[in-house]
N, C-alpha and C positions, 0 to 999 in steps of 0.2 A: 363984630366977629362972633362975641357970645352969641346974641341974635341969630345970626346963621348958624352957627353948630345947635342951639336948641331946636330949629327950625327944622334940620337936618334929621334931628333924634326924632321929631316928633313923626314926621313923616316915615322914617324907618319903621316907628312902631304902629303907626296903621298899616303901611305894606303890611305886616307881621300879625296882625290882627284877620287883615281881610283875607291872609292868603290860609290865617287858623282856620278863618270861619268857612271858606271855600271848601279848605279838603274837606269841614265835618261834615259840610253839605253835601260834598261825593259819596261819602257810605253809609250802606243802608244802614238801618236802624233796627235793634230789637227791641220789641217794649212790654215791659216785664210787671205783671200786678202784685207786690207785695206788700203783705203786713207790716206796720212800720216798727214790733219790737219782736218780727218770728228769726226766727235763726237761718233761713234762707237769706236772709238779706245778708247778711254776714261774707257770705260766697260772692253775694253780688257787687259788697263794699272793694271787698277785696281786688274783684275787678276793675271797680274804675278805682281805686287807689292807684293800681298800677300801670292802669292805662291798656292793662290787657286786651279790652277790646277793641283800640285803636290800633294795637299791631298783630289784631288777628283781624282786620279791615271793617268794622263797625261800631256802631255809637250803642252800647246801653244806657236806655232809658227808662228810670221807675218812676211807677205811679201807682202811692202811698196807696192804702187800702184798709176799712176797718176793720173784713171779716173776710173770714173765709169764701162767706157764701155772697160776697160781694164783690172778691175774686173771683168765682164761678160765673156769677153774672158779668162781669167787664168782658171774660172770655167770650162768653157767649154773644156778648153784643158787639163783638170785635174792636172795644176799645183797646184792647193790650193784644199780644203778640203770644205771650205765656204767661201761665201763672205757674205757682208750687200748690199742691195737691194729691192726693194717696190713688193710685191706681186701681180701687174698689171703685171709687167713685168713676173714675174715666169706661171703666167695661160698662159700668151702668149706663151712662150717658151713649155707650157706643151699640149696646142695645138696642136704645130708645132710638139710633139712626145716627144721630149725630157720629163727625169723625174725627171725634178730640182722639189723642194718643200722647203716649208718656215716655219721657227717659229722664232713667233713674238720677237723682242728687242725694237720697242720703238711706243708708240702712239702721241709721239708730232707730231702735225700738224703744219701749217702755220697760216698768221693772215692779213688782211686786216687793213693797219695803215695806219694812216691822222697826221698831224701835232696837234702839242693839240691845236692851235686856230680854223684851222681848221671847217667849216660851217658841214661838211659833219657827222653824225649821226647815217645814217642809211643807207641798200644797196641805197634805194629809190634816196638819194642825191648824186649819183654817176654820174646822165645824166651831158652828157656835159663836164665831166671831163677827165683828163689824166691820166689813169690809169695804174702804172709798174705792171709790170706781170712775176715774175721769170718764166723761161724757154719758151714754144712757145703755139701757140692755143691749144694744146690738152693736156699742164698742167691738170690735174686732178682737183687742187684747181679754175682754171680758169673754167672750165667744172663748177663745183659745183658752183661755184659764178654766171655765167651766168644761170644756172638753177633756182637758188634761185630767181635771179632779175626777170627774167620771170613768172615762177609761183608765186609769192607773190607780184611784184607789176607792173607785167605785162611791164617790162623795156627789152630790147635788147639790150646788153651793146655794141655788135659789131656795130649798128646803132648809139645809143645815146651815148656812151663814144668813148672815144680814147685809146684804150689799146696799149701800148709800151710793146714789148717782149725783156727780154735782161738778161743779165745773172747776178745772186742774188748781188754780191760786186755791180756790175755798177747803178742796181736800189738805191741802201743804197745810192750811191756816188749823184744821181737824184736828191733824196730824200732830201738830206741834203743840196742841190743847190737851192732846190724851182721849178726845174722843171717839179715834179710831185705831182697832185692830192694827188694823194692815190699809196700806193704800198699796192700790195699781193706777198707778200715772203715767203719762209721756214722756220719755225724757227727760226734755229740761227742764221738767220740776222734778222727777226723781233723782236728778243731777244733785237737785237744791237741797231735797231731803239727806241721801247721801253726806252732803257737806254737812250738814245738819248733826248727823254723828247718827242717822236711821243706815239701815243693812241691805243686803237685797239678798229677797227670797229664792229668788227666780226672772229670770227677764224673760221677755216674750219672746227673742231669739233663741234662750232657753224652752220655752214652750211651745215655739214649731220644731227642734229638734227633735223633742220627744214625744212629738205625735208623729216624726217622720218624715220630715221635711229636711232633709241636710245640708240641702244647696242656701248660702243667704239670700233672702229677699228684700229687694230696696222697698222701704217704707215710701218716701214721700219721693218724688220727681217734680219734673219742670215738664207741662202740659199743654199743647199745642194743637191747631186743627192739623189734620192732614194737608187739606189742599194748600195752606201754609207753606207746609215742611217741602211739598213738591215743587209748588213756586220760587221755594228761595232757600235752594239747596246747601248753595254753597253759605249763606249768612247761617243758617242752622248751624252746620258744620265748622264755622266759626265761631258761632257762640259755644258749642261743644267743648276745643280746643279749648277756649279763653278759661270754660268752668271747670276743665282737668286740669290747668294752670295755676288756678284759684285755688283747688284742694289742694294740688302738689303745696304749695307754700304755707296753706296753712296747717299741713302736716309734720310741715319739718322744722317752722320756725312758730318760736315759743317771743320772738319781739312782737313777730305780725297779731300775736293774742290780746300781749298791751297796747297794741294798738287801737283793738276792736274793744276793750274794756267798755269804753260809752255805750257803744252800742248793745253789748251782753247785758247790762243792769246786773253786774255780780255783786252781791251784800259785801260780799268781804273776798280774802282770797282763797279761801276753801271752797266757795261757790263756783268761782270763775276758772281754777282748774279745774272742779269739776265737769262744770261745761266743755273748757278746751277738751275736756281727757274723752269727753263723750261723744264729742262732735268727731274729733279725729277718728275713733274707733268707728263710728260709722260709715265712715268713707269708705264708699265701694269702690273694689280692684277689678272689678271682671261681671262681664255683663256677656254671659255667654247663652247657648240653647240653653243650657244646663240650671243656671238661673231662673230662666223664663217658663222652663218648664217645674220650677217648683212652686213659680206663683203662679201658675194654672192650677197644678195641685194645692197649693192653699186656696185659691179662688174656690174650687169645689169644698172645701172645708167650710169654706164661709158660707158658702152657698144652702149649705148641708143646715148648718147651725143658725146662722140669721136668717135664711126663709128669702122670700121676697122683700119682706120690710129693708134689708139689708142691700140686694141684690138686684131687684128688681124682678123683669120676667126669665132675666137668662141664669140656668142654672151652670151655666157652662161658660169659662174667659171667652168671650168675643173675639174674633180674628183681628189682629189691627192695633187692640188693647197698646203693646208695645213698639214703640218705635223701632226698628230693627235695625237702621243703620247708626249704630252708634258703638264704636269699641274705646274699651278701655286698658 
């Protein structure tokens, strides 16, 4: 009798297995190339934590990635489906012919921090200083901060400061040595510095404001070809859903944080609210013309200040840049 009813179970639980593996077999797939410690994964965690993708009818699948520009490449070779990626880059590519295009995942910017004792205030008390500078001259945030100084207080920070190019861990590690002024970092390391007991001077959302730009602009997005997004409209548009699902909750619940803690790498917990408090704030509400046409107008900013090295041959966003059917 035991024999039969284990027999029974056992059988029930392959039914239940096969009939798992079938439905995963029925929906389509997204497959997503990301970094394995960037903070898009986070959104993505959160997705199959909850399964969101299966009850907006597909299977997200990632596939880990060491860089950036290794993400760029899987797109391009059409191993992945999307990657995450700044939308400078995509006008460039869509220039060059190619028909990548983007919709928005997050508008956190970076931030210009000083120590809190710190003399420095304002751009103005930057002359003379030593200033980090995540990635190289034609940073976008470094273009923008050199524009600001210029036009409002008539400074050339490449003359009057010393800017140090170097890579975001190395400036935090500067930073916390005393060998630098000021750092202008990404986010999640000005998040860190921040928790750190550093200030912020200015953030780059601050610095497109006051060159003119009022609308916010999503920083980074989830990047796609076209012919993709045409083919498989309606899986887009569920992946869409599932990632406005994903922010909804990590906007409102402060459990779903400690839950993602492994994945943050927070030192302690002034780091890792710092993160939660930055990430949330980024979370874009509205993806409207209004929008779209500020990061055209910032496109021509950049366009203006990086040159081609930056830009490429188009001085002007490329038609298509943004994916248009996407509300939020």
């Amino acid at each position: 009798m035991r024999l039969m009813s284990l027999a029974r179970l056992l059988l029930v639980l392959a039914l239940v297995c096969v009939a798992a593996v079938t439905h995963a077999a029925d929906r389509p797939t997204v497959n997503i190339g990301v970094l394995k410690f960037g903070t898009v994964g986070w959104e993505l965690d959160v997705i199959r934590h909850h399964r969101l993708d299966e009850a907006a009818g597909f299977e997200l699948k990632l596939m880990e990635l060491a860089s950036g520009q290794a993400a760029q490449i899987a797109l391009q070779g059409g191993a992945v489906d999307m990657i995450a990626s700044d939308w400078l880059w995509v006008a460039r590519q869509r220039a060059a012919g190619a028909d990548l295009t983007f919709i928005p995942h997050s508008a956190a910017v970076g931030a210009l921090m000083v120590p809190a004792a710190s003399p420095i205030t304002s751009v103005a008390d930057l002359k003379g200083r030593r200033i980090g500078v995540a990635g190289t001259p034609i940073d976008k945030s470094w273009l923008l901060l050199k524009a600001l100084a210029r036009d409002r207080y008539a400074l050339d920070l490449d003359a009057a400061a010393t800017p140090v190019f170097a890579a975001p861990p190395l400036l935090n590690q500067k930073a916390a040595t005393g060998e630098l002024d000021a750092v202008l970092n990404f986010w999640p390391y000005a998040a860190r510095l921040q928790a750190a007991g550093m200030r912020t001077v200015i953030g780059v959302d601050g610095m497109m404001r006051q060159l003119g730009l009022s609308a916010s602009v999503p920083a980074v997005g989830f990047v796609f070809h076209e012919g993709w997004a045409k083919a498989n409209p309606a899986v887009l548009d569920a992946f869409v859903a599932a990632s406005l699902k994903a922010k909804a909750i990590m906007a409102r619940s402060d459990a779903e944080w400690d839950r993602l803690r492994p994945l943050m790498k927070a030192e302690d917990e002034a780091t890792w609210a710092a993160l939660r408090d930055q990430f949330r704030a980024g979370i874009p509400d509205r993806w409207t013309e209004e929008e779209r046409a500020a990061a055209a107008r910032l496109y021509g900013l950049m366009a203006k200040l990086g040159g081609r090295d930056l830009v490429g041959e188009a001085m002007a966003l490329p038609d298509g840049t943004f994916w248009p059917e996407v509300r939020f």
